[in-house]
N, C-alpha and C positions, 0 to 999 in steps of 0.2 A: 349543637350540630356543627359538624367539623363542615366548612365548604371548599373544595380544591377549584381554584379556578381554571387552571391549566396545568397539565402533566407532561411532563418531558424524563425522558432516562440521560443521562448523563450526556449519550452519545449525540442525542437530538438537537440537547437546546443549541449547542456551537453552533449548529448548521441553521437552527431557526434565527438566531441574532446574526450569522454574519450571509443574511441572504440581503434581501435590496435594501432593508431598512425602511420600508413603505410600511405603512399602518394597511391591514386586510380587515381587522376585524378588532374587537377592544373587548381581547383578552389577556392580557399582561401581565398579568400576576399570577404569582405560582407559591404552591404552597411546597416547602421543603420538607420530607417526613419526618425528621427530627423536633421540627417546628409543632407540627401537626399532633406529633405525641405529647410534646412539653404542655400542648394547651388540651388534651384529653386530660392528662392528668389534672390541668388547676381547674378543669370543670368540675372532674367527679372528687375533686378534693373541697369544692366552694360552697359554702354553706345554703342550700336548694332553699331558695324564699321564691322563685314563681319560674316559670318554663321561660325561655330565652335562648335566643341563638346568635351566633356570633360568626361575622367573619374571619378566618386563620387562613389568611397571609401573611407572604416575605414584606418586609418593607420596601424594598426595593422593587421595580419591574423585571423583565426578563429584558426587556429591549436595551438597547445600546445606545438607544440617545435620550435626552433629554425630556423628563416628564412633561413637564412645560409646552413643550415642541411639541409633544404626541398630541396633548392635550388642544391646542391651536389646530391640528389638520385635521381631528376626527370632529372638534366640535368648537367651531372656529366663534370665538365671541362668549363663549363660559369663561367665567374667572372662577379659582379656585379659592374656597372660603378660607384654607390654612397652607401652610406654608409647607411643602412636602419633599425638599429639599432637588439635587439635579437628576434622579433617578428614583428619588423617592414612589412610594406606590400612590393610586390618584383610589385606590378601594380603601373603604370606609372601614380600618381596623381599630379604631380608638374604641370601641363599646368594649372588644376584648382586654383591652390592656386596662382600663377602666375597672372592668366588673371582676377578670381574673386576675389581672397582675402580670399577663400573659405581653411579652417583648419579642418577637421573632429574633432567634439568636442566630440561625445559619442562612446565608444568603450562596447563590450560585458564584457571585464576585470572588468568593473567600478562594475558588477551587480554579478558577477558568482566567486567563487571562484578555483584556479588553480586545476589541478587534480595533487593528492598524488602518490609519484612516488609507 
């Protein structure tokens, strides 16, 4: 099961990251369709031993600051059990990379440049 957390067209996400930078809601992840198909394929290519679903996520968030950060105002006093780098995503993608082999290769970063503080 492919799950998209968030959908944005190219033209949207700039405007969703350089709006106040406030957390409304904890959704932040997004999945790239290039992503999306690379992990279609190591499903139906993965050798079927029992029903399983996976989350296919970017590694990264959409947001422009700091995982960490987001993580402290949405839910102040969770620590995070692994280490997910300054932008890393805080959704559970390890079962995919695990069972498929499945790495999120394209990030929005690759295309967009940061917003100027």
């Amino acid at each position: 099961m492919i799950t998209k957390m968030i959908s944005h067209g190219g033209a949207a996400l700039p405007s969703l990251l350089r709006g106040t930078g406030r957390v409304k809601s904890w959704r932040h992840g997004e999945a790239n369709l290039r992503n999306a198909a690379m992990a279609s394929r190591l499903a139906l290519e993965a050798p079927a031993k029992d029903s399983a679903s996976y989350l296919i996520a970017a590694a990264d968030t959409v947001m422009d600051r700091p995982s960490a950060e987001l993580l402290a105002e949405v839910f102040p006093g969770v620590t995070l059990p692994r280490e997910v780098g300054e932008f890393g995503t805080l959704l559970a993608i390890d079962r995919a990379r695990a069972a498929l082999g499945f790495t999120a290769q394209h990030s929005w970063r690759d295309h967009l440049a940061p917003r100027s503080p």
